[in-house]
Structures are given as C-alpha cells and as structure tokens.
LUMNULO-181136 format. One record per residue (C-alpha): residue in three letters; x, y, z. Coordinates in steps of 0.5 Angstrom, whole numbers, plus 500, padded with zeros to 3 digits. Last residue first. Example, Ala and Ser with C-alpha at 12.3 -4.5 7.8 and 13.67 -1.06 7.14 Angstrom:
REM residues 2
Ser527498514;Ala525491516;
END
This chain:
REM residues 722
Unk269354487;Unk261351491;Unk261345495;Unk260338495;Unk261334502;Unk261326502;Unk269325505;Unk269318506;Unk276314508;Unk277307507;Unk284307511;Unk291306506;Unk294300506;Unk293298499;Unk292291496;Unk298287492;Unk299281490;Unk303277486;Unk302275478;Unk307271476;Unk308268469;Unk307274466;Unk303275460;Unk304272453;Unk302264455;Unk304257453;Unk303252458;Unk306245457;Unk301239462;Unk306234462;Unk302227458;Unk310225457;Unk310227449;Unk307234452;Unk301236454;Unk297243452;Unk295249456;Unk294255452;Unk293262456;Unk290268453;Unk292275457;Unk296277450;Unk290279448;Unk290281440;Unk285275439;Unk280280442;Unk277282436;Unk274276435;Unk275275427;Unk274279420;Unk270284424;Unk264288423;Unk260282422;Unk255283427;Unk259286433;Unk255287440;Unk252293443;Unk249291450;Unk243293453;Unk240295460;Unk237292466;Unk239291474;Unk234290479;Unk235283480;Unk241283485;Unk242291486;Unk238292493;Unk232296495;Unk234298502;Unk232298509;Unk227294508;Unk227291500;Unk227285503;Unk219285505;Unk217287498;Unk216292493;Unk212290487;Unk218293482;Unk216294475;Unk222294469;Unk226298466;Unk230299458;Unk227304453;Unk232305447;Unk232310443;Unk234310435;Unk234318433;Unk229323435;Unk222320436;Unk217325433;Unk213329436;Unk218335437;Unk220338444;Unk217341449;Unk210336452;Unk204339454;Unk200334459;Unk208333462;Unk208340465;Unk212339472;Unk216333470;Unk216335462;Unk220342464;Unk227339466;Unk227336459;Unk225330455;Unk228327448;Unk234330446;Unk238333441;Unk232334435;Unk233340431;Unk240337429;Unk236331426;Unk238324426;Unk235320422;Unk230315426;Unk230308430;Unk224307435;Unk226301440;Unk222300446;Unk216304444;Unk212307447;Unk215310453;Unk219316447;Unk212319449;Unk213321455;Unk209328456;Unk203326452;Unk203321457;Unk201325464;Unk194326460;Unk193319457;Unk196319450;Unk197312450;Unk195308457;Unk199309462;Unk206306464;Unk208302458;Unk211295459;Unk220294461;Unk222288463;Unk230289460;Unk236286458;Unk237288450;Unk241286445;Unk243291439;Unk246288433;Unk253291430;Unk254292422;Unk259290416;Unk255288410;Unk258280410;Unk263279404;Unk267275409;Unk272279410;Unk268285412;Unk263289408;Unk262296407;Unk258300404;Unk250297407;Unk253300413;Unk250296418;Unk244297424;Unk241290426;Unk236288430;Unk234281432;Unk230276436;Unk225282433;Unk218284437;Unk211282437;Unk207288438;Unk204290446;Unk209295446;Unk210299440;Unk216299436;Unk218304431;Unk222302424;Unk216301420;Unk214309422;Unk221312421;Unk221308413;Unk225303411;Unk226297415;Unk228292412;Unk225285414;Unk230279415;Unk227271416;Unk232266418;Unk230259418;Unk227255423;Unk226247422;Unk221242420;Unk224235415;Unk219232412;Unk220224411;Unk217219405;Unk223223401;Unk229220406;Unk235224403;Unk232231400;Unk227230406;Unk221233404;Unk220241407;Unk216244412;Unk219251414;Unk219255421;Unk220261421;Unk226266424;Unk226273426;Unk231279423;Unk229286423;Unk234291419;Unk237298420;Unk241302414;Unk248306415;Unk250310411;Unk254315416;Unk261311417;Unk263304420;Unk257303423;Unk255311425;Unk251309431;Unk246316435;Unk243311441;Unk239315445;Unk237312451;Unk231312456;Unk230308462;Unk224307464;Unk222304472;Unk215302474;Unk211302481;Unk208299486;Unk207302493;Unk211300499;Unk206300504;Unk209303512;Unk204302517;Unk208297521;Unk214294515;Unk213292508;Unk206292507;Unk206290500;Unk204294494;Unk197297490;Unk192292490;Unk195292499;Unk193300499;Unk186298500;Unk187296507;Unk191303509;Unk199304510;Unk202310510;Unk206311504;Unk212308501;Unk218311496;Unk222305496;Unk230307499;Unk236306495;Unk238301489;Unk237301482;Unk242299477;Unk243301470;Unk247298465;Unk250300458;Unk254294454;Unk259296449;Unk262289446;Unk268290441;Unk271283444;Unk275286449;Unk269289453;Unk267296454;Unk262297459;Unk259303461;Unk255305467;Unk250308472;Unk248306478;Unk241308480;Unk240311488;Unk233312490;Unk230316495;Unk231323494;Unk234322486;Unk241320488;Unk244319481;Unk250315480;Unk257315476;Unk261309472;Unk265308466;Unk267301466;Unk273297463;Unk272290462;Unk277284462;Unk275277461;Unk281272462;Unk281268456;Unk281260456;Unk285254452;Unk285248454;Unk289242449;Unk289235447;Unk285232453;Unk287227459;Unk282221461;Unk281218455;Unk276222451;Unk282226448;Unk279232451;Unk278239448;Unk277244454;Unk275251450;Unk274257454;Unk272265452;Unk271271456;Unk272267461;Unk268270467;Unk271272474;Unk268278471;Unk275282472;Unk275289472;Unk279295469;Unk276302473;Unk274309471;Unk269313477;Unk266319477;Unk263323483;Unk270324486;Unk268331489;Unk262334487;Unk264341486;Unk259347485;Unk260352480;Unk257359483;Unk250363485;Unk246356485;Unk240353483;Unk244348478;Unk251350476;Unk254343476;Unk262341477;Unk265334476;Unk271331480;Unk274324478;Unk276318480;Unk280313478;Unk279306480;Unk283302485;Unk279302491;Unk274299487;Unk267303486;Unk261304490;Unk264300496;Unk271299495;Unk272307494;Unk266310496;Unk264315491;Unk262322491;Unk255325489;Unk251325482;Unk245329484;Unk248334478;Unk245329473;Unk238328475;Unk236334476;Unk230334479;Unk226336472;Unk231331468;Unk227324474;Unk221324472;Unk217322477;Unk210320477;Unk206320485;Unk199323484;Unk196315486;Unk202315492;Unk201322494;Unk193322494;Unk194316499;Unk192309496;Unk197306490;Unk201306484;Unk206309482;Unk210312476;Unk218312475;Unk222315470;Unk228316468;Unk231321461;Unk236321456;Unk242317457;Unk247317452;Unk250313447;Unk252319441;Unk257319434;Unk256310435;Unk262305432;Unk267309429;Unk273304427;Unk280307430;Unk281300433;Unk274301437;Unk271307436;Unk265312441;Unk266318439;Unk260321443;Unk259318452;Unk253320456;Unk251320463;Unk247325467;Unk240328465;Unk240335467;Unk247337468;Unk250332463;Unk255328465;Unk260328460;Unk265322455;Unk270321450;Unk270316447;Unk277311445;Unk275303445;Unk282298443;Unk284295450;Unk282302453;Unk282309451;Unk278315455;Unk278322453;Unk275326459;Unk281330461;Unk286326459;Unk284318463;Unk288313459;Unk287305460;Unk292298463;Unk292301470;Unk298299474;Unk303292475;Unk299289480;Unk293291478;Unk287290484;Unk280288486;Unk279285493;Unk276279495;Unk273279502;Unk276283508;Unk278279514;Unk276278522;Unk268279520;Unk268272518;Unk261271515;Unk256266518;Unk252273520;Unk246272525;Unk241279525;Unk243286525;Unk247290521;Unk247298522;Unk244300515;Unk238304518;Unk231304517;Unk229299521;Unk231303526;Unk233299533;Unk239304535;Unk234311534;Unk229307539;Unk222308537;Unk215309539;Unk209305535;Unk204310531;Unk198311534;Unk193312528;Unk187316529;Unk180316526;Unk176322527;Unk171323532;Unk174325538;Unk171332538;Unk178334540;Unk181330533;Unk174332529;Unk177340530;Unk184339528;Unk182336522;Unk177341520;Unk182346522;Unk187343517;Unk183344511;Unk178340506;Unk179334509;Unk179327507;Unk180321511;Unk185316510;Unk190316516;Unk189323514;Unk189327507;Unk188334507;Unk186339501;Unk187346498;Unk192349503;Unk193355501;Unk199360497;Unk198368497;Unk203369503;Unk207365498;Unk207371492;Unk209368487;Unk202364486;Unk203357484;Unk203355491;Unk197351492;Unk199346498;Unk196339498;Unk197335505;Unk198329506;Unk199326513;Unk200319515;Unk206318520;Unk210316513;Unk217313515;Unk220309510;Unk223315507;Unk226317512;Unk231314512;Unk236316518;Unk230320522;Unk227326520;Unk219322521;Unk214323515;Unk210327513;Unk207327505;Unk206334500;Unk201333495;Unk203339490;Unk199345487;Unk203348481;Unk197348476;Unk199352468;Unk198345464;Unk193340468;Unk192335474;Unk198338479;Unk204339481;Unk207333477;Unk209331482;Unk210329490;Unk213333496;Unk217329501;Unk217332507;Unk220331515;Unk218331521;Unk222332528;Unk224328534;Unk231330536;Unk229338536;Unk222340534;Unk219347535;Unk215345528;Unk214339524;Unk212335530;Unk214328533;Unk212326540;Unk211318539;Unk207319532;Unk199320534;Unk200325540;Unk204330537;Unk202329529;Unk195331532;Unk197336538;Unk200339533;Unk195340528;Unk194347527;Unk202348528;Unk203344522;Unk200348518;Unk203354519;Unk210350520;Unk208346513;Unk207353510;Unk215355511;Unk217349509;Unk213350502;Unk216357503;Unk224355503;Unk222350498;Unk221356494;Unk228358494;Unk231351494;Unk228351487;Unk223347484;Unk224346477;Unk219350472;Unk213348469;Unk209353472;Unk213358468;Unk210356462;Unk216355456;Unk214359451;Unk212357445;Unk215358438;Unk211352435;Unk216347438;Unk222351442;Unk226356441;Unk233358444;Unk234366444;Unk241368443;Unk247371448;Unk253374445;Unk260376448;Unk262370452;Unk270369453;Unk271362455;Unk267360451;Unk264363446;Unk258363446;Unk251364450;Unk245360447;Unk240362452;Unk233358455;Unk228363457;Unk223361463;Unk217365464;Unk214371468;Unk209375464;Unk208383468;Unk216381471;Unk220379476;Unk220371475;Unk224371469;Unk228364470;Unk233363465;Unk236357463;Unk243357459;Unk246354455;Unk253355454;Unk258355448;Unk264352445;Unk266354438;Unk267348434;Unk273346433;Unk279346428;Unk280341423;Unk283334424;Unk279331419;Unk274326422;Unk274328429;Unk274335427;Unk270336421;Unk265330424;Unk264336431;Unk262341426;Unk256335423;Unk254334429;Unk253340431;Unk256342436;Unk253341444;Unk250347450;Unk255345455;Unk251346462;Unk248353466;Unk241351469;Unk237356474;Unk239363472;Unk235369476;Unk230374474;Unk227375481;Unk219375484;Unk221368488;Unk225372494;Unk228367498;Unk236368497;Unk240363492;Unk239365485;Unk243372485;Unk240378481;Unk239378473;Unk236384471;Unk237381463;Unk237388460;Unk243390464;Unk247386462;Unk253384467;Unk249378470;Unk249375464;Unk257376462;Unk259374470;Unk254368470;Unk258366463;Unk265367465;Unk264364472;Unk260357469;Unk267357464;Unk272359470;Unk268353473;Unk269348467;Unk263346463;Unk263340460;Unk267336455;Unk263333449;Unk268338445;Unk274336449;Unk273330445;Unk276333439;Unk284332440;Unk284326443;Unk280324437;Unk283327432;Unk290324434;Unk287317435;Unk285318427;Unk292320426;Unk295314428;Unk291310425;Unk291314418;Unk300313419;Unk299305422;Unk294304415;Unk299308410;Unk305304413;Unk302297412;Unk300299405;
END
C-alpha cells in the first residue's frame, strides 16, 4: 500500500508539473506568431496599433485564451496530452461602415492557422464605445486640452502660480481623465481634471474641469460640451475667458511652490527618532530557498499550483494541491473597483473599474527590499496591450519564503511551581506570490499566501495617491480637506475573486453554519436552565440559496466539502472560507452603473461552474457599464472583499497599507486527520531534565548564522517592447 501511494504521489506531481504550463501566459514569440497570422490576412486590414489615426483596424488585447476545464483535468488527472494553447484576441474594427470590437480565438500556438469569432450574450455585439481608451486617442484628448487651454491661458496662467498646459517647460499641467465615459450605453464624452505636473500630481488639482465629446473617430469632430471651475459651470471655455477679463468670476489663487517642499513628494520631512546610520531587520535564508519556481509551476512545504497574471485582470493561480490533494482548480482575481463620491463633475462621475484600464499588465518592476525581500525570485512578465510587440515588464513578479514573527502554534505548560513540563512552538513559514497593479494613482499589492498548515490566504493592500479634487465647502459631505485646495473624495474598493474548489474531488457540495441559543433543564441540577449555543447547519441547494445579498444576515461559517470523502474521524472532509473584509454595496441594486457589476451584490454566490462562464467582468464593462457583457448569472463561488476609505490628513503624501489590507483565507475543516504541519522539522521542544536543566529537542540546526547580501539596492523601473 505504502508503495501504491508513494508511485500515485509521485505520478500526481509529475501530472501537475507537466499541466501547468497550460495556465501559463503568452511568450513573446507566442504574442509575435499570433499578430504575425492576423496582420497576415488580408481580410482583417490590420495595421499597427500604435500611430494617431483612429479610423483603423488594430489588436488591442493578445492573452492566454484558457481550456476548458474538463481538457485540463485529463491532463492534470490522468497525465494525457494537452490541450491545444490558444490566444484571445481583441480586435479593434475602426476603419469601417460599422466600427466595432471583435474578440478572436486564435489556435494553435505556436503555429496559428485558424481564427473564430467569440460571442457574447444574446449574440450582441460589442459597441465600439466601449472600448478601452488607447494611447492613440489620448494623443487627441491632449491635443483638444492644448486648444482649450490656450483659450484660457491667462486663467490657469495667472490663478495657479505660472502653470499652463500648453507651451509650458518646468511648470506644466496635467490630466486626469474620468470614467465611465458618459450617462448611457453608446456615449464617449469624458470630464478631464487639470492638475499640476509635479511629482504626484494626483493631489494637485488647480480647479478646472472640462468635458470633452470624442465619440466622433474623427478628433476634428470632437467638442467641448461643458466647463467646471472653482465651482461655476460654463457652457464653453470662451465664456470663462470672457467672465475672467470682465472680472466677474470667481477665482482661486493657488499658493506658489518650492519643487523641494512638495506635499506630494516622498522626501522625508519632520523629526525622525529612528537611527539612520543602520538598516533594519532584513529577511534572509541562511541555507538557500526552501521552494521550486520551473517556469510558472511553484512547490512549497507540500502546496503545488501553477500560476498567470492575466493581461486584464491580473493575479490568478489553478491546480491549486496540498500533498497531492487537489483543493481549488481556479483562485483568481477578477475584477477592482473603486466608486466616489463628492462635489466637481469629475468626482460625482468618477467610478473605476479597474479590467477596462488593464489592470493586469500595469504590473510594473519590483523594488527589492521594499516591494518584495531582496531574497526573493523575481520574475519577468511580457503583455501585448495597445501596442505593436510583447512588452517586458522586468521583475514584476515576485516569490519569497518569510517568517511571520508569529508561531504558528506554541504551547508553555507550566508545573505551577516556578518551572514548567514542557515548551513547545513552530516557527511560522509562508510562501508568498505577490505582483502590483499601478492604476494611475493607486497601487494594490496583490498576494497569495500558503501557510504550512493547508491554509491559502488571498490578500490585497492598497496604497498609492488618493484621487482628490479641487476643493469646495460642499465637498466636505464628500471627504476631508487633506491639504489647501485639495479634497480627498470618499470612496469604496471591491475586490472581486473566483474561487472554482474541487475538495478532494468534483462532488463537492456547500453548507452554511450558525449558531442558536437552547434553554434547557439542567440534567443535574433540575430547579436550574442551562442556556448556551448550538450549532446549526443549513444545506444549500440551489443557486438562489446559496447567493448572499448585503444588508442580509450572513453565516459565522461557510463550508465547501465532498460529501464523498471522510477523514479519519468520520468528518466529510471539506475547507471553510473566512473572510478579512468591510466590503457594502456601492449603488443602489439595478441603478444605472450597477447592472454593470452585479457580482457587487453579494459577498458570497456559490454556482456550478460552467465553461461558458470564465469570468465576471471585462475590459468593456468600464466605459459601457449600463449594458453589461457576460451572462446574468453569477458564475461559480465569487467573493467580493473591500472596504470604504473617508480620506484623511495621513494619507498625504500617500495612502498607506496598515489597515487598508483585506482579503480572505482558505482554511481546512475536516480535510486532514491532524495539522498538516506536524511534518516540519522547524519545531523545537523544550523540556527539563532531572536537574531542572532546560533539554531542547529540535530536527533542524542548532546554528542558524547570519547572512545579508552585499550587493547595492539597485531600481531599473523601465518596461519595453522584445
């Protein structure tokens, strides 16, 4: 038997090893191949992405079009052959009668020779308002500012301490550009904000709001449909002009600056009590690492997976195992959001959904010791994104082993004599897999943690600039002043996952646990009641039970099992999921904006997985979120995790992690006949010999030793094409 289980073991992890590269993304000569067979038909009229013209057929989005799931099992589960890869293609059809965006299978890699249509719900088609923006049509949105700004020169000029948009060298203005695009399906009209180009703009608005119609594919065609400033409304930009000669309006006058005394900045400032002449803790392996990275299949204290960071929406792991278990086919990050509030057109229109900027490929290099350890593997990870070739974004993954300075577990059995019988403790040890997403202004951290325990904790940490605006009086219902001029709008973030488990095996079914209080007679004292919890379970059978809205009670515990398999002890054998989370709803149910994430309802939905339903958002929903894509339903078990930030005075210049972290843990219910982590030999037990001298019984050297590396810290931070 012994030998049947080590031979199925050993085969198991060959499988896995084997299939992970089914998950993995697209290699550049993969993104090459696939641009190379599209451009190459003549029927498509591709031409390059990049270059101003908007009347063009171009790719927008190359990434890893994933098997099904019932292919990769017969891989991962039986060691056949696999799949076919193949690509997803977005395709952009500007240059013709019908402009509209076109999403391609494109198989196989690396050799394609076919391309299929991909549909969507009710066979609609994709409006090509709802496309991404791109950097071609950036190119004219800047284009517009500097005819609109030349217009009002001597506004911005005179009011913002000799900043201007146009003609500008040292003291330039900036942008930033809001969505969704407009108040209905088929409208590309965006408010645009002005702030100063100094380092962190983002907390610099002067003021000035414009909205700009550029729906039109011709940018000669576009307008300027309404003006916002120091909270008066214009129709045009001359009637502000005009207003400011007369010396009618009201007008600000924005402080002047030294570039070294930025509020914006990160050069330190203040008293420090904290020596400066040496480093701080540092995190290290004495002997080496203690995991395997081949490629984008991982292995760890007992967990394997294989990961990917999807183009548009980032982080995901599959094949997920502990000891050869499989525990979840599918952990992946689906979509952020983060809807605000406040006074100016742009902060009441401002609502991001984060896959329709990409959020995947803004994935850009780790620091080592600051965003990672120096100690960790780093990885490189290529996008094709509104471009013309794969871009490398150089060490934007990272994998590292740390200590918690947390025991895993720890026990001090004291005699109650002044000594003790016994001290045992486990060092705690967790893996981590971790990337960012830098969406303009803010920067979430992403990460998988595996704990030797069987737990999986998924986490995100927000951090980066608040996205403020100018302030008003009014604008303090929607935030706090943070700075002079400068109100930090309040605002939600939701995080939503997939989260496809397979328990030890398909079968898997979901059940609710609560407790009551019972009020019985004392079965030993009959003139008393004894009053106390019990548990309570609720199995969930259908879609609809299994679905919970916000504002409804929800469970102490939920549980996923395989009604199948028992442990040891007779228990079905099953993992629980527990959630770190503040997340509420954002709008109303079915108001405008949220037909268009309706996954926001419920912080839990558990469904049968279905093929036809990979994901739950899309790059589209952000600039068309009143008519949603994909399929009504809520696909699979989704988790909705976040929180509501009323900005303050500390988040200048930043917003920090400490308290802005959420996410949720995987933890084994009945799964196991013990903790898994009695396998590590890090434990140490401490016990007193017949003389009361301490006796340390431990399966690891006794020296660790010390070590840090030599090397400078060293930043590259560039991306380019290969």
């Amino acid at each position: 038997f012994w030998f049947w289980t080590k031979q199925h073991s050993s085969r198991g992890r060959e499988w896995a090893h084997h299939g992970a590269s089914m998950f993995a993304d697209l290699t550049p000569r993969e993104m090459r191949d696939v641009r190379d067979y599209l451009q190459g038909k003549p029927e498509l009229g591709l031409t390059a992405t990049r270059g101003k013209d908007l009347k063009k057929n171009s790719i927008l989005l190359m990434e890893l079009h994933l098997p099904r799931k019932h292919e990769a099992l017969r891989t991962l589960d039986r060691g056949q052959a696999k799949p076919t890869r193949q690509a997803r293609v977005v395709v952009q059809f500007g240059n013709q009668a019908q402009p509209n965006i076109t999403e391609f299978i494109v198989s196989p890699l690396p050799f394609p020779t076919s391309y299929t249509g991909k549909t969507f719900k009710g066979d609609r088609p994709i409006r090509f308002e709802s496309r991404p923006i791109t950097a071609a049509e950036y190119s004219h949105i800047i284009d517009i500012l500097q005819k609109i700004t030349a217009k009002v020169h001597k506004v911005l000029f005179e009011t913002t301490g000799g900043f201007s948009f146009h003609n500008c060298t040292n003291r330039c203005l900036t942008f930033s550009d809001i969505a969704p695009r407009g108040l209905e399906s088929g409208e590309r009209r965006t408010w645009i904000m002005l702030q100063k180009f100094v380092e962190g703009y983002f907390i610099h608005p002067v003021g000035f709001e414009v909205l700009v119609n550029h729906k039109d594919l011709d940018p000669e065609r576009w307008t300027v449909e309404k003006v916002w400033y120091n909270g008066q409304y214009f129709d045009n930009v001359e009637e502000l002009a005009e207003r400011y000669e007369k010396g009618t309006l009201e007008k600000v006058q924005l402080p002047d600056h030294d570039d070294e005394d930025l509020y914006s900045t990160y050069i330190p400032r203040g008293h420090s009590n904290t020596r400066t002449d040496i480093h701080g803790p540092k995190l290290v392996e004495p002997q080496g690492p203690r995991y395997h990275v081949d490629g984008n299949f991982v292995e760890y204290a007992g967990w394997s997976f294989a990961f990917r960071v999807r183009s548009s929406a980032g982080l995901q792991i599959f094949d997920l195992r502990f000891n050869g278990e499989r525990i979840a086919y599918e952990v992946s990050l689906q979509e952020a959001i983060a809807f605000y509030s406040g006074d100016t057109p742009a902060a009441m229109q401002t609502k991001y959904i984060d896959a329709g900027w990409a959020m995947g490929t803004v994935d850009y290099e780790l620091a080592p010791g600051i965003d990672c350890p120096e100690i960790a593997t780093f990885l490189d990870l290529h996008h094709y994104y509104d471009t013309d070739k794969p871009m490398r974004y150089k060490n934007a993954l990272c994998v590292f082993e740390m200590t918690t300075g947390m025991p895993l577990r720890r026990h001090f059995n004291s005699n109650f004599q002044g000594s003790y019988n016994f001290f045992g403790g486990l060092e705690n040890h967790v893996l981590v897999l971790r990337t960012t997403s830098t969406v303009y202004n803010y920067d979430y951290i992403w990460d998988f943690l595996f704990y030797q325990n069987g737990v999986m904790e998924s986490r995100v940490s927000a951090t980066g600039y608040i996205h403020a605006t100018f302030f008003t009086p009014n604008g303090l219902h929607y935030g706090s002043k943070v700075y002079n001029f400068v109100l930090g709008n309040l605002h939600t973030h939701l995080i939503h996952y997939k989260v496809d488990l397979d328990i030890a095996g398909r079968e898997n079914s979901f059940e609710s646990m609560d407790l009551k209080y019972v009020n019985f007679t004392n079965p030993w004292s009959h003139k008393h009641s004894v009053v106390q919890s019990k548990l309570v379970k609720t199995q969930h059978q259908t879609e609809r039970s299994a679905a919970f809205r916000f504002g409804k009670k929800f469970p102490r515990y939920v549980h996923f099992y395989n009604p199948n398999e028992k442990n040891k002890w007779g228990h079905q054998k099953g993992y629980r999921i527990q959630y770190n989370s503040h997340a509420n709803s954002v709008l109303p149910r079915g108001w405008r904006e949220e037909n268009g994430i309706s996954w926001s309802r419920y912080p839990l939905a558990v469904t049968r997985h279905k093929d036809s339903e990979p994901t739950s958002s899309s790059i589209y929903t952000q600039n068309d979120p009143w008519e949603f894509m994909l399929a009504a339903s809520q696909p699979w078990m989704t988790l909705l995790l976040g929180f509501l930030h009323v900005p303050h005075s500390e988040d200048i210049p930043n917003t920090a992690t400490p308290g802005n972290s959420v996410g949720f843990f995987l933890r084994p219910f009945n799964f196991f006949d013990e903790d898994p982590s009695l396998s590590s030999r890090s434990t140490v037990i401490v016990r007193p010999d017949k003389e009361g001298k301490p006796k340390v019984q431990r399966w690891t050297p006794e020296v660790v030793g010390h070590c840090v590396t030599d090397k400078p810290f060293f930043y590259n931070g560039t991306y380019a094409g290969v």
